[in-house]
Chimera marker file (.cmm) of the C-alpha trace (Angstrom):
<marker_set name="trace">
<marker id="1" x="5.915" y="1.668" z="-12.381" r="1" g="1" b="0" radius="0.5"/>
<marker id="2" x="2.184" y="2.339" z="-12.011" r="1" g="1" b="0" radius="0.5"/>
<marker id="3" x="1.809" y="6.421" z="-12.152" r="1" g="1" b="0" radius="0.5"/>
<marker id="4" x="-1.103" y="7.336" z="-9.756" r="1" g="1" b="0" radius="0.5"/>
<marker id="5" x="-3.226" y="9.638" z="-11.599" r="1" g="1" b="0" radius="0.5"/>
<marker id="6" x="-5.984" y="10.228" z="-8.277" r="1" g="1" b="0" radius="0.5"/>
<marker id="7" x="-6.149" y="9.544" z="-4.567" r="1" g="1" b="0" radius="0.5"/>
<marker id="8" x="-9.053" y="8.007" z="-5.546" r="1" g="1" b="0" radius="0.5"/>
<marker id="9" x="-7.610" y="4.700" z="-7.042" r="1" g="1" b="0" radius="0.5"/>
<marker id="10" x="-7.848" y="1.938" z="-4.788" r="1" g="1" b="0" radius="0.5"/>
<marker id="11" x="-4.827" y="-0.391" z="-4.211" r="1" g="1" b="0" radius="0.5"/>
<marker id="12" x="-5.208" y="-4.319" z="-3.525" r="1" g="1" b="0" radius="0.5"/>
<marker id="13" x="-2.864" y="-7.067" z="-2.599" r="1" g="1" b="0" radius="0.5"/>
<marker id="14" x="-3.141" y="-9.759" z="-5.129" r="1" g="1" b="0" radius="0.5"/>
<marker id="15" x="-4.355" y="-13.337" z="-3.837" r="1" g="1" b="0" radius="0.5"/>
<marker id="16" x="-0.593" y="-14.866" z="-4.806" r="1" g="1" b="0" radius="0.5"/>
<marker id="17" x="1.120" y="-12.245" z="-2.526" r="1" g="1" b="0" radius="0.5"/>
<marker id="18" x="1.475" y="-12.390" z="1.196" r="1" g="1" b="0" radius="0.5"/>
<marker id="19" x="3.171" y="-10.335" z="4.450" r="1" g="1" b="0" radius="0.5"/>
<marker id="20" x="5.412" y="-12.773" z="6.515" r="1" g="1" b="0" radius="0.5"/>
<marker id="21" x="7.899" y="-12.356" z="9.715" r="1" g="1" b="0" radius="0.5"/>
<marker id="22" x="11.019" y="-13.563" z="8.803" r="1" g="1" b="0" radius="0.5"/>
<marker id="23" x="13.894" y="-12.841" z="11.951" r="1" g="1" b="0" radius="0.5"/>
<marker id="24" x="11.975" y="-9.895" z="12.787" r="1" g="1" b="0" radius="0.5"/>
<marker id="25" x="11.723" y="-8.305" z="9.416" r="1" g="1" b="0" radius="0.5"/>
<marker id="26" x="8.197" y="-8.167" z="7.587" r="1" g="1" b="0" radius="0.5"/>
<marker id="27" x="8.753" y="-9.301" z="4.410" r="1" g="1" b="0" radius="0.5"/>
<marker id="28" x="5.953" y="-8.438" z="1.080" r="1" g="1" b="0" radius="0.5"/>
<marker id="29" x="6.274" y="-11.802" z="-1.014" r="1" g="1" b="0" radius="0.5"/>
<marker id="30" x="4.464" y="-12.495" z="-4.344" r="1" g="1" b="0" radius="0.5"/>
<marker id="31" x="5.395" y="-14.669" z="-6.673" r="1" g="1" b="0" radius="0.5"/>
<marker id="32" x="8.501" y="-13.087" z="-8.179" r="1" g="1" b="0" radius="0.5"/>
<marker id="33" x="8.727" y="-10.571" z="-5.989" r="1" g="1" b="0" radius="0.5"/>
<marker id="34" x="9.601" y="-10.004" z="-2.412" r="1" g="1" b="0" radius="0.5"/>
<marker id="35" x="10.333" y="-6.693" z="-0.551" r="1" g="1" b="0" radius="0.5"/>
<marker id="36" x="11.417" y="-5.392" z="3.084" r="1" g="1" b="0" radius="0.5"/>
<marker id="37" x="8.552" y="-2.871" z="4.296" r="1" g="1" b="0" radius="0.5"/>
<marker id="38" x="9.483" y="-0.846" z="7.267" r="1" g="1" b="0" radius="0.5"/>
<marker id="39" x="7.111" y="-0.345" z="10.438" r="1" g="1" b="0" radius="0.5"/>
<marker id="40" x="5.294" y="2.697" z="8.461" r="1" g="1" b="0" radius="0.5"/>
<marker id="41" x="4.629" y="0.535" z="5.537" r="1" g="1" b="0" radius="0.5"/>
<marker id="42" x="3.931" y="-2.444" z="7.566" r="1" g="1" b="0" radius="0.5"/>
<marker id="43" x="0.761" y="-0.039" z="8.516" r="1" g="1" b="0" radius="0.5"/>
<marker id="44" x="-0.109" y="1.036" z="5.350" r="1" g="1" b="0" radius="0.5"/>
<marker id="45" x="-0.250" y="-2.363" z="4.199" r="1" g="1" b="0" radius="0.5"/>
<marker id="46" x="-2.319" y="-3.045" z="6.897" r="1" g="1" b="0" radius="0.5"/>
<marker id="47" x="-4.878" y="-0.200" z="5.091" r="1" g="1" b="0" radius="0.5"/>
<marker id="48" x="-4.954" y="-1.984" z="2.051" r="1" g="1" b="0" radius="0.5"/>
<marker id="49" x="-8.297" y="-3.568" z="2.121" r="1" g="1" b="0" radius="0.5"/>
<marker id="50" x="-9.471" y="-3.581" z="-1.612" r="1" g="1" b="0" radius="0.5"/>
<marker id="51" x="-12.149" y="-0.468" z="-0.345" r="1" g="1" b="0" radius="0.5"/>
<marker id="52" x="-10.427" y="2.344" z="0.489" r="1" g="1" b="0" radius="0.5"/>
<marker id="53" x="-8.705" y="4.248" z="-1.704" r="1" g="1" b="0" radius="0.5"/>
<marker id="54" x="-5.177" y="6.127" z="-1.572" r="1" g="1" b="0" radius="0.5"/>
<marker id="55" x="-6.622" y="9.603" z="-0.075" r="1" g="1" b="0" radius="0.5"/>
<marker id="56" x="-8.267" y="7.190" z="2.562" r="1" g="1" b="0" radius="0.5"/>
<marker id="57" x="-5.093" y="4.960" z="3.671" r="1" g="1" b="0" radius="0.5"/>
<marker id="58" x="-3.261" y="8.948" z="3.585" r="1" g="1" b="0" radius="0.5"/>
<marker id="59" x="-5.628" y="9.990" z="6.013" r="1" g="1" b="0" radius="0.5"/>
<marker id="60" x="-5.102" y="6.974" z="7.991" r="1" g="1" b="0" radius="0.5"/>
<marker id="61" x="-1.458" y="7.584" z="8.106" r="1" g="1" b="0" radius="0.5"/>
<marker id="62" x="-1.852" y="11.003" z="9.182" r="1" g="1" b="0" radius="0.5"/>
<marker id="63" x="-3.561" y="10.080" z="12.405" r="1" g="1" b="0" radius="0.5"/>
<marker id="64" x="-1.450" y="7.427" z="13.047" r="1" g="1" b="0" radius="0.5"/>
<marker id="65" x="1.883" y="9.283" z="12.923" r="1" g="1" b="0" radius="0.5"/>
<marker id="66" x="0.467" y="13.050" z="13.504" r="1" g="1" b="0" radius="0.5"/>
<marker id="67" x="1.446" y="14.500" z="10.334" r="1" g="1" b="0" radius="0.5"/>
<marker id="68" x="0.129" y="16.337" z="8.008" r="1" g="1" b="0" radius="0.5"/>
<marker id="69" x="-1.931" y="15.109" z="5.142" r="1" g="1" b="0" radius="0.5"/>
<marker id="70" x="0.078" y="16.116" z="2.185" r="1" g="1" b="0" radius="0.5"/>
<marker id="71" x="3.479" y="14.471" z="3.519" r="1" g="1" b="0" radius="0.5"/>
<marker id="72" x="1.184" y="11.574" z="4.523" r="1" g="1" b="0" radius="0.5"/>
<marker id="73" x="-0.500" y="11.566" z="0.901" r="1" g="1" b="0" radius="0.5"/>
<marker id="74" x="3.185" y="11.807" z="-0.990" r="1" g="1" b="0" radius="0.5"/>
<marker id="75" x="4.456" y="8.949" z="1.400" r="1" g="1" b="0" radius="0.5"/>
<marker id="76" x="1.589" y="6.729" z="0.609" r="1" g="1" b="0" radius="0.5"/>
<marker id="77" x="1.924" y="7.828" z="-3.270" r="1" g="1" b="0" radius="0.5"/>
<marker id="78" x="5.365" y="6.511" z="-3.221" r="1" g="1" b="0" radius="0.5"/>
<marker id="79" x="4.794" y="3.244" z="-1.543" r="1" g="1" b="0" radius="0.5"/>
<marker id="80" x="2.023" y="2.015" z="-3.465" r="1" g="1" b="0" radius="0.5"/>
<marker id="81" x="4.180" y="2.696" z="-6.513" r="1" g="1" b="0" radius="0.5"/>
<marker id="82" x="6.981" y="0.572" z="-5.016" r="1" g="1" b="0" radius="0.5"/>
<marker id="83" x="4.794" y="-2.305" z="-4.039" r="1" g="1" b="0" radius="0.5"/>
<marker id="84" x="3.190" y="-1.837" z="-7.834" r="1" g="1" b="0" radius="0.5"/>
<marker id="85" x="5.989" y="-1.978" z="-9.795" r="1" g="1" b="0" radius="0.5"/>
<marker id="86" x="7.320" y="-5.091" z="-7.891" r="1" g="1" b="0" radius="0.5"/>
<marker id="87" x="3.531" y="-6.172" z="-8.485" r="1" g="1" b="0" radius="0.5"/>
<marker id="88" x="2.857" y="-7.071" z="-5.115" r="1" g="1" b="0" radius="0.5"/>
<marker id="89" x="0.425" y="-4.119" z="-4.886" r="1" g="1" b="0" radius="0.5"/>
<marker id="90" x="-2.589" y="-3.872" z="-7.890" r="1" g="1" b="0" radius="0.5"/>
<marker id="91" x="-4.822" y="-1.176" z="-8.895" r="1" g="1" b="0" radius="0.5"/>
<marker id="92" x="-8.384" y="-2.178" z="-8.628" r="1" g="1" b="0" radius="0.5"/>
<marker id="93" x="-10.104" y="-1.048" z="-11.847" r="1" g="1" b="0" radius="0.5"/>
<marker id="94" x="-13.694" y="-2.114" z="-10.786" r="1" g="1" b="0" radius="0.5"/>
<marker id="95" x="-13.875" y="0.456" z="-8.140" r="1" g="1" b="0" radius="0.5"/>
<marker id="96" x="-14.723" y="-0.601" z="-4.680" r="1" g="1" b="0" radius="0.5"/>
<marker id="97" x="-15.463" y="-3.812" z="-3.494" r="1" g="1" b="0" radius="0.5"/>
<marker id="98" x="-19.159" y="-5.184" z="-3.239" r="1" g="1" b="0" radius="0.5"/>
<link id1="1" id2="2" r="1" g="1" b="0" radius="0.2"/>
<link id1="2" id2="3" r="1" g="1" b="0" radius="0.2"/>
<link id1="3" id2="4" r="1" g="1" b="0" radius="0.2"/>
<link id1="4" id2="5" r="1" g="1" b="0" radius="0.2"/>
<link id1="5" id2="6" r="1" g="1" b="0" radius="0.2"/>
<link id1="6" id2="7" r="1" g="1" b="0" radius="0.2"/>
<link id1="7" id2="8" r="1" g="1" b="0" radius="0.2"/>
<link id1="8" id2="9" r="1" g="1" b="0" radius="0.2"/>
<link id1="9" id2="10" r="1" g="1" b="0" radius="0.2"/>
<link id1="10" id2="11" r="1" g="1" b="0" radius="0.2"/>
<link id1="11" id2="12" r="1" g="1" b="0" radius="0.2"/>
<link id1="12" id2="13" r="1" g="1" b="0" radius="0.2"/>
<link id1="13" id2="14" r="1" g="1" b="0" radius="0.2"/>
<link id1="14" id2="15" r="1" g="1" b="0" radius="0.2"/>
<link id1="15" id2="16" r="1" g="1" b="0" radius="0.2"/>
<link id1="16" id2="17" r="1" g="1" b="0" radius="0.2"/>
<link id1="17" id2="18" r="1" g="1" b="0" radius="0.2"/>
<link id1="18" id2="19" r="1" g="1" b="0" radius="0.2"/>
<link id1="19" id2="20" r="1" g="1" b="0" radius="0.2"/>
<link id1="20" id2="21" r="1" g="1" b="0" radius="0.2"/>
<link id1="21" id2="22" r="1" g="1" b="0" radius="0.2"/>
<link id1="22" id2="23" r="1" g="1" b="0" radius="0.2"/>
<link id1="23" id2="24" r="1" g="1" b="0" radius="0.2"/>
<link id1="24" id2="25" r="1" g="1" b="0" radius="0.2"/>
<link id1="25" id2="26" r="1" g="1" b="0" radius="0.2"/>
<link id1="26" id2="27" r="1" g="1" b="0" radius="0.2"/>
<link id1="27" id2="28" r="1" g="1" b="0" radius="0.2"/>
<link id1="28" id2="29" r="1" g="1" b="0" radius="0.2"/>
<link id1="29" id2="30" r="1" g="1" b="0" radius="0.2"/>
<link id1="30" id2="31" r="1" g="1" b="0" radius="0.2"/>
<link id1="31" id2="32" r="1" g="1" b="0" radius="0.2"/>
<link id1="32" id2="33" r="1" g="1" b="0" radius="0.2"/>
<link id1="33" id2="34" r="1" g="1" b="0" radius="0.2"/>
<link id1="34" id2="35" r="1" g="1" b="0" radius="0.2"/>
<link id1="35" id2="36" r="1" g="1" b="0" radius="0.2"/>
<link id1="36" id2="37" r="1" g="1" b="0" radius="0.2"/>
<link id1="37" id2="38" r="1" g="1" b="0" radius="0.2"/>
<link id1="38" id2="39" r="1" g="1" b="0" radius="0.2"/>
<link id1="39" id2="40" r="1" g="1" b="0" radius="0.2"/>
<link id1="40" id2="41" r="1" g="1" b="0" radius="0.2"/>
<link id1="41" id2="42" r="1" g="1" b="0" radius="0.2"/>
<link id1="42" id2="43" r="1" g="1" b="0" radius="0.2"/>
<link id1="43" id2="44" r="1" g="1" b="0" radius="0.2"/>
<link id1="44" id2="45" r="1" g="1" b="0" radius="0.2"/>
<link id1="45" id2="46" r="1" g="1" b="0" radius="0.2"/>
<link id1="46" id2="47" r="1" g="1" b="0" radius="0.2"/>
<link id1="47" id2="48" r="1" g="1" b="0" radius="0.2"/>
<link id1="48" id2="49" r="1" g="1" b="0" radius="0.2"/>
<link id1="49" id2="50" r="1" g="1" b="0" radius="0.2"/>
<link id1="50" id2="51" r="1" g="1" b="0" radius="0.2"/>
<link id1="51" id2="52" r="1" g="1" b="0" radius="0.2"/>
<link id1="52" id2="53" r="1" g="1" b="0" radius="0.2"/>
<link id1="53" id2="54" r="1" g="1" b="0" radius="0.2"/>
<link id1="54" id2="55" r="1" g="1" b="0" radius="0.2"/>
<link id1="55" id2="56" r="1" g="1" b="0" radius="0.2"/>
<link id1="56" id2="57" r="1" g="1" b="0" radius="0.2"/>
<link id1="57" id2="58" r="1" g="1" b="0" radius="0.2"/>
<link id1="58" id2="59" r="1" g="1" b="0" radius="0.2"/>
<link id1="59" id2="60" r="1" g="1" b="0" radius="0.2"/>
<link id1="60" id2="61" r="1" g="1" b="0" radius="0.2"/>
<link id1="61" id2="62" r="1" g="1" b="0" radius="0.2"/>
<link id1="62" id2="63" r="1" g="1" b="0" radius="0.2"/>
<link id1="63" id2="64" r="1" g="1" b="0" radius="0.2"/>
<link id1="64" id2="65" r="1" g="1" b="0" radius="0.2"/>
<link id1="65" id2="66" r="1" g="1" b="0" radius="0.2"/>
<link id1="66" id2="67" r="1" g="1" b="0" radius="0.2"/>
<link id1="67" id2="68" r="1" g="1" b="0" radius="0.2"/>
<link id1="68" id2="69" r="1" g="1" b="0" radius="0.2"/>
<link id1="69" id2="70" r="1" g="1" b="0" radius="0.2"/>
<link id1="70" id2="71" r="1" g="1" b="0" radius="0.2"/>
<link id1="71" id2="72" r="1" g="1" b="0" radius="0.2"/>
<link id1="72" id2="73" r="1" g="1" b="0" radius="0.2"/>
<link id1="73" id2="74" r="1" g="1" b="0" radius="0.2"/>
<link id1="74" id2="75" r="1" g="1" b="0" radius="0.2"/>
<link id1="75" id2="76" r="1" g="1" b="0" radius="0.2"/>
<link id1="76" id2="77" r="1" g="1" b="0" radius="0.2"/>
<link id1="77" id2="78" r="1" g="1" b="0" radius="0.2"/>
<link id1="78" id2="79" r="1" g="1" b="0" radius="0.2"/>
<link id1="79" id2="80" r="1" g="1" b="0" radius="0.2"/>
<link id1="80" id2="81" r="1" g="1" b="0" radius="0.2"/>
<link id1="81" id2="82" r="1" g="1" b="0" radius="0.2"/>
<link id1="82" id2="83" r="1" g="1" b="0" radius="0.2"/>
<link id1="83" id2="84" r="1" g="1" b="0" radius="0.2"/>
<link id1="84" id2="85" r="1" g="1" b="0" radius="0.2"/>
<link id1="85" id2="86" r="1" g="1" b="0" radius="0.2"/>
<link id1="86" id2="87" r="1" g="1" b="0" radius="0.2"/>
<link id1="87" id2="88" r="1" g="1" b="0" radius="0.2"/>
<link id1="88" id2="89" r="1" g="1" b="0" radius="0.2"/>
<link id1="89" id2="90" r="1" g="1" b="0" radius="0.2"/>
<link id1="90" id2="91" r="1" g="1" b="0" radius="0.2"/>
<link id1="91" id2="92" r="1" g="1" b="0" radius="0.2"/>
<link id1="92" id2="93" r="1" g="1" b="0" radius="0.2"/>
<link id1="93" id2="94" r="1" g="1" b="0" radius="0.2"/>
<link id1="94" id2="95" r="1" g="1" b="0" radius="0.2"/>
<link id1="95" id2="96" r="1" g="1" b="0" radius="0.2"/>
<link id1="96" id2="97" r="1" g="1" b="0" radius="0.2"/>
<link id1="97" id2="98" r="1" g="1" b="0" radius="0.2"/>
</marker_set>
C-alpha cells in the first residue's frame, strides 16, 4: 500500500478506472480491481480531480459532513490508501495539473 508521506500529495484516478451504479451500489472498477465505496467515499472520489491535494479533499470533507479536520484528514488518509493499493487511485508525481 502507498504510505502517504504529506497532505500535500495529490491523488488521481487512472484513465483505465471508472465509478459505475450497479443495483444501487457505486462500484470503483479498474482493470483488475474493483471496490464498493460507501456514500462518504463516493464524495471523496468525487474530490479527486488530479489538482487538489489530500489536505484539500480533507477540508472538503470537513464541510461536507461537519467534522473536524483531523478525523476528516485520517479518513481521507485511509481511503486513498485503499483505493491505492487496489490501484484504482495514483499518486501524481508531477505535481498539479497544468
Amino acid at each position: 500500500m502507498t504510505d502517504l508521506t504529506s497532505g500535500s500529495q495529490v491523488p488521481r484516478i487512472p484513465l483505465n478506472v471508472r465509478l459505475r451504479k450497479h443495483r444501487g451500489q457505486y462500484l470503483a472498477i479498474g482493470y483488475e480491481h474493483a471496490l464498493e465505496l460507501s456514500p462518504t467515499a463516493v464524495f471523496i472520489w468525487g474530490q479527486i480531480d488530479g489538482t487538489t491535494d489530500v489536505d484539500g479533499i480533507a477540508r472538503a470533507v470537513s464541510t461536507e459532513y461537519a467534522i473536524d479536520t483531523e478525523t476528516a484528514t485520517e479518513d481521507v488518509r485511509a481511503l486513498l490508501d485503499e483505493l491505492a493499493g487496489h490501484q484504482l487511485v495514483v499518486w501524481d508525481s508531477s505535481g498539479p495539473a497544468r
